[in-house]
N, C-alpha and C positions, 0 to 999 in steps of 0.2 A: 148525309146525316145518318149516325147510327143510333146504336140504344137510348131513349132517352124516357125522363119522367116528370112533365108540368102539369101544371091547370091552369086553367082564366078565369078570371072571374071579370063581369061583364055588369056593371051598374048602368046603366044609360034610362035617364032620367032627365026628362027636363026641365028645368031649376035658373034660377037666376044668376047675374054675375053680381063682381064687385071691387073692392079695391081694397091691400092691406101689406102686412109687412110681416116678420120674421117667418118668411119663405127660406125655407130650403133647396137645392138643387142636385140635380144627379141620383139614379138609381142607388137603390141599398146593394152594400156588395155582399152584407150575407146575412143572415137569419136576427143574428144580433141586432140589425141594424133596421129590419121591416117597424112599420109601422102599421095601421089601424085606416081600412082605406071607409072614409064615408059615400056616399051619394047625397046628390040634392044638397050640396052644400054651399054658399056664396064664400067666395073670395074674404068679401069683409068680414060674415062669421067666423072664417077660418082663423085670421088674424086677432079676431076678439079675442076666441077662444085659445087658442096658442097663448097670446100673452096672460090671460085670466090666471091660466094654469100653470107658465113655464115652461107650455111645450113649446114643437114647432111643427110646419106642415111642408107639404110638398101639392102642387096643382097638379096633377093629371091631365084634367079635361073641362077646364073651366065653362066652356057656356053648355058644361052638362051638369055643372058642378060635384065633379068628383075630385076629391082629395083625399091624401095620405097624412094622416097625424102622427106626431110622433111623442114620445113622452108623456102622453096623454092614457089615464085608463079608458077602458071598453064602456065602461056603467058609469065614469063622468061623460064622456061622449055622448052617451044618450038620452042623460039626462038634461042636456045642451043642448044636442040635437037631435030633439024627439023624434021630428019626420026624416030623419036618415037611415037609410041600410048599414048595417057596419061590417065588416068582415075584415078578419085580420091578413095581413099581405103576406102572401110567403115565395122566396128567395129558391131557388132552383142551381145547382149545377151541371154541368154538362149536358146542356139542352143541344148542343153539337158537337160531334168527336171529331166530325172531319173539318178541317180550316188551313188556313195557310197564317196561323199566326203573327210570322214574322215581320208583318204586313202595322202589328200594333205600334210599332213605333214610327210609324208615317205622323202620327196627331192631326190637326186639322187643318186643312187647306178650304183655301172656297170652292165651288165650281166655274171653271173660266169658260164654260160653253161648249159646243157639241165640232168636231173637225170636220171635213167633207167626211162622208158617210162612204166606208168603203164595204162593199158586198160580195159574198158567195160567188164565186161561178164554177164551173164546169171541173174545174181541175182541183175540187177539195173534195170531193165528197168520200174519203176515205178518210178526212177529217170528222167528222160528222157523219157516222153511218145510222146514227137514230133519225135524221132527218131525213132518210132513203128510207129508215124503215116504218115510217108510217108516212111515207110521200106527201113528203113536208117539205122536198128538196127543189123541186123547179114546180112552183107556183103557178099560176095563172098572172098575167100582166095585173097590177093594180091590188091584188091579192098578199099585203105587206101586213096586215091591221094596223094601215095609220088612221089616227084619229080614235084609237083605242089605247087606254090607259091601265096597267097592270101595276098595282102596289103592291111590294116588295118587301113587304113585315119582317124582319130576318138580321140581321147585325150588320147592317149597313149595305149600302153599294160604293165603290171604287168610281164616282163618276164623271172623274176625267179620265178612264181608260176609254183611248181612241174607238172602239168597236161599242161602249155602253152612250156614250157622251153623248152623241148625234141624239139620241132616242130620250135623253131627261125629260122629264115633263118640270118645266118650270112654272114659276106663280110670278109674272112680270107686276101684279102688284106689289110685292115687295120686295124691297133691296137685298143683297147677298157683297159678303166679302166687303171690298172699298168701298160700295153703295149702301149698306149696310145701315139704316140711322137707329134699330134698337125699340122703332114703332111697329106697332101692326096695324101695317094699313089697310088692309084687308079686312078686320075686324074678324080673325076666325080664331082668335085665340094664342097667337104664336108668332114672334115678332122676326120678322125678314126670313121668312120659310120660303125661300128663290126655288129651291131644290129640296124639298124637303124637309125631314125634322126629324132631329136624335133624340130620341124621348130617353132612354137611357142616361146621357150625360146632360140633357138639356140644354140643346145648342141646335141653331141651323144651319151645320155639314153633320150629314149624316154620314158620318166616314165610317168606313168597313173596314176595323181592326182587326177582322177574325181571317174573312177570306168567301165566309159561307155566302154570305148573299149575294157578294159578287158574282159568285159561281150561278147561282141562282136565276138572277136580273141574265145571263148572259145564255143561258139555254132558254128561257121567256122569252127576250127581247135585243139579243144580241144582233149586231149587222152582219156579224158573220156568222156564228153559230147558234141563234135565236129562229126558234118557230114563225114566229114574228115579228119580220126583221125594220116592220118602220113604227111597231105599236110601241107607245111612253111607258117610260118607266116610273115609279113614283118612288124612293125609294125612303122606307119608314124606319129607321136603326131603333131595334129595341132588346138587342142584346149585349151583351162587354165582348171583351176580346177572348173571355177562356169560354165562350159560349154556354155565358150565367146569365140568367135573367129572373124576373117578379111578375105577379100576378097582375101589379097594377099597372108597372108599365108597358107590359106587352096589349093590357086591356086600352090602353092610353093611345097605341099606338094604329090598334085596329077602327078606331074611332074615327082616328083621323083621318082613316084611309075613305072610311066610308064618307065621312065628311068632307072631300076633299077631293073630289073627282077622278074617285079608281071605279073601275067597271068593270075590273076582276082582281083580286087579293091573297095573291099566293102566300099561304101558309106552310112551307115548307118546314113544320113544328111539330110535335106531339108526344103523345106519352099514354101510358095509364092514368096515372093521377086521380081515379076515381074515389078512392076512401079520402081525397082529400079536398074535392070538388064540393062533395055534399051539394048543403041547398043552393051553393052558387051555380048551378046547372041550370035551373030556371033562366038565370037574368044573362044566361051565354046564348041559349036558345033564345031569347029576345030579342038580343043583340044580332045575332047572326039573321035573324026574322028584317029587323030595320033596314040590313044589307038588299031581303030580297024585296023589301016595299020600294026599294031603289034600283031592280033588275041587275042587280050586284052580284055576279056569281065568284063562291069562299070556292076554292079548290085547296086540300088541305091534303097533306100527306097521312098516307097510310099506318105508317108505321115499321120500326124495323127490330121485329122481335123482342125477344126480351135479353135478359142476362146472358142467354147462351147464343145469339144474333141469329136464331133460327125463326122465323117469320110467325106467329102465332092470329089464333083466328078472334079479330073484331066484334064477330056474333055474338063471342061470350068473356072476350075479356075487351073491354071496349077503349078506344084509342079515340084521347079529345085532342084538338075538337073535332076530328076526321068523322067519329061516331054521332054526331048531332044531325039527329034525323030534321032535316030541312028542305024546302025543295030548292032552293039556291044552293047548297054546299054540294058536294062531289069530292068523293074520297079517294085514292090514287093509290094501286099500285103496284110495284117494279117486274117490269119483264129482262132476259136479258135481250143479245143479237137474235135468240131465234123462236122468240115470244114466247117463253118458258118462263114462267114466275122464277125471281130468283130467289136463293136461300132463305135468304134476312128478309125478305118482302112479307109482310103483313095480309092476313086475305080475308074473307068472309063474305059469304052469298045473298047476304043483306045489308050488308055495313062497306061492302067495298066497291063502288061502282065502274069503274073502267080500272084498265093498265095500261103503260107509257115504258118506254127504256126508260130506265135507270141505271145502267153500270151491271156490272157482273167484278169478274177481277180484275180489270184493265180502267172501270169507270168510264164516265160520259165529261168529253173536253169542252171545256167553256170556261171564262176569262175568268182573271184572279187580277187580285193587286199586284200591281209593280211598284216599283221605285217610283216612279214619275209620278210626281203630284197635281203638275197645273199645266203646262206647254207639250202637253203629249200629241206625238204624234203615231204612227205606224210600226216604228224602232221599241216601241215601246207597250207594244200589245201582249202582255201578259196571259199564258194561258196554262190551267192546269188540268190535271182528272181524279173525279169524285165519285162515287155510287152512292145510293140510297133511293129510298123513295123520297126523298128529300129533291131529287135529281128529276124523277119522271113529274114528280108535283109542276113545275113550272112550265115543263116539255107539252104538259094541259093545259095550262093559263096559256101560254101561246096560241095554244088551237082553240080556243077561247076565241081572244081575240083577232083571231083570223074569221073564225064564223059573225063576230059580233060584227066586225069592220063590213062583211056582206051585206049584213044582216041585222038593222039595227032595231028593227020593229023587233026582235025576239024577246022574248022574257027571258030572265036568267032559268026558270025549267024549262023552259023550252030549248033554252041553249045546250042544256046536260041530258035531256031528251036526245037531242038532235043526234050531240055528239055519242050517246048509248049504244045507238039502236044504230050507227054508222061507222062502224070500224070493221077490222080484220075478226073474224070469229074462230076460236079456241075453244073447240068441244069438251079440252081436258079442262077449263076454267070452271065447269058445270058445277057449283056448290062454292065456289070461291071467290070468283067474280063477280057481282051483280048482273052485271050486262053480256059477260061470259067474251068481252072480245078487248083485244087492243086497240087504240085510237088511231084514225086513220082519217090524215087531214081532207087529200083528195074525195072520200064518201063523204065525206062530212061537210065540207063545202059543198058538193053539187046538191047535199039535200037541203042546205044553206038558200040557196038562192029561189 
């Protein structure tokens, strides 16, 4: 992930549900097309009101009740709905430069399940030299983070690539694909979420048209090139294919992660965006708050400079959500091979607390989409290379949940403690780094246990 410029805005309220009609579906694809997002709104108000007026709405996050209006003014809104927040939605381009597009014309398949799980050995590790460098590469027996779950917030995951598959975290409450019946059984909101949920198109495959989050999910939690080679993945699609997204659905999609048994939330996303954050900065800090009342730790990318891809400092030009002073979040960012901040890496000795490989000019290799949509096997393991702190971001959710899988009595600060104050130490980091070192799984596990 290179230069980019969003914000969230983060309602999380709790509100009633309901039942109604002239719903809408599918993200806006540009500025034209945003709408008017409320909180605290029911289902059946939404519906009154749409028809009252001739608008229409879109559900976000129904048992929080947040929705998107559309057609509708700001000041009939709230004269509707007195006890709602209102904030207008806005539409972003190029929230990723780096993707394997080509990938958009897959459309949707279901997931057919995970293959025999094939793993690392001995004779790759010139494939994966960031996992030699923060000795993340021969483990301790049992030291996989399974039964640790990483959401994957980002433009989908590819999740029948044979190396991602094995590692899905599914919801056997509900149907997927031919089991599919169109109910939520589960009662969380979102009907047959087996594998997931494409808050972007509004559908359960969250397929990854771009390429990013594949890449993503596969330096996290890949069997072969993942930190983490037996921790779930969850994957949340809340981006299109040209790497566009909104304020409401990306809010949509972090919700869910939270609500939905992740226990760490790679955000491999960010930007400036401050003059247009305003006063929705409060209810993101909330929101990001609810994650650590759930010992949820955000790891969120640093950022990669500005217009000229030269790394610029967080302290005083600040990078959301990476910048949201929390003690669950952890901001991330990019060394290259020889733990040297790289160009484009973002820094600051308050705003940035560890750094991770991220590519340099060759990038960090970890799965992409391939052709193969459902019956994949090993022929069929798609693999590309990317840089950014976009890269080193998940390379941390990994070590995440490799400390968590130890260690589950941790609090999420205690987990970003841990990991701080136990890596490799870089005396030139001193003003740039927070914790002035790169992450390093082997200190960090033995302070783990």
């Amino acid at each position: 992930m290179k230069r980019m410029s969003w914000g969230i805005l983060i309602l999380a309220v709790a509100c009633g549900k309901g039942g109604g009609g002239g719903e809408k579906f599918g993200a806006p694809q540009d500025q034209t097309q945003a709408g008017i997002i409320a909180s605290c709104t029911s289902k059946v108000q939404a519906a009154s009101v749409a028809e009252k007026f001739g608008g229409s709405y879109r559900i976000l996050n129904e048992k929080k009740g947040l929705i998107e209006f559309y057609d509708i003014p700001n000041d009939t809104l709230q004269a509707e709905l007195p006890k709602a927040k209102l904030k207008a939605n806005q539409v972003y381009e190029n929230l990723i430069e780096n993707g394997f597009s080509a990938s958009a014309a897959l459309g949707n398949f279901p997931y057919v399940g995970g293959v025999t799980p094939q793993y690392r050995d001995s004779t790759m590790t010139s494939y994966f030299p960031y996992l030699t460098q923060i000795d993340a590469y021969n483990l301790p027996a049992g030291v996989r983070g399974a039964g640790v779950t990483i959401a994957v917030v980002d433009s989908g995951v590819h999740y029948n690539h044979p190396h991602l598959s094995p590692n899905i975290r599914t919801n056997s409450r509900d149907g997927h694909g031919s089991s599919a019946n169109g109910r939520d059984e589960d009662g969380n909101g979102y009907s047959d979420d087996y594998a997931g949920w494409d808050f972007y198109n509004h559908d359960a495959y969250p397929v990854d048209d771009n390429g990013h989050g594949t890449h993503v999910a596969g330096l996290a939690a890949g069997t072969l090139s993942g930190v983490a080679q037996q921790a779930k993945i969850l994957p949340v699609k809340v981006l299109g294919s040209r790497g566009n997204g909104d304020l409401g659905t990306i809010t949509a999609g972090i919700l869910y992660a939270i609500e939905n048994g992740a226990d760490v939330v790679n955000l491999s996303l960010g930007g400036s965006g401050a003059s247009e954050m305003g006063s929705a900065l409060d209810e993101l800090v909330g929101h990001i708050r609810l994650a650590n009342d759930r010992n949820i730790v955000i790891v969120a990318a640093a950022g990669n400079g500005g217009s000229d891809g030269v790394g610029d400092c967080n302290d005083d030009q600040p990078i959301w959500p990476a910048s949201i002073e929390s003690p669950n979040l952890m901001a991330v960012g990019s060394v290259d091979g020889s733990n040297q901040l790289t160009r484009y890496s973002n820094f600051g000795g308050r705003s940035v607390h560890v750094a991770a490989p991220g590519g340099d000019n060759v990038g960090l290799l970890s799965t992409v989409p391939g052709n193969c949509t459902t019956s994949c096997n090993s022929t069929h393991a798609a693999y590309g290379r990317m840089s950014g702190t976009s890269m080193a971001t998940p390379v941390v959710s990994g070590l995440v949940a490799l400390v968590k899988g130890v260690n589950r009595g941790l609090a999420a600060a205690e987990v970003i403690e841990l990991i701080m104050e136990n890596g490799t130490s870089v005396p030139e980091f001193d003003g740039l780094i927070r914790s002035r070192q790169v992450v390093n799984a082997g200190k960090a596990l033995e302070a783990a246990r």
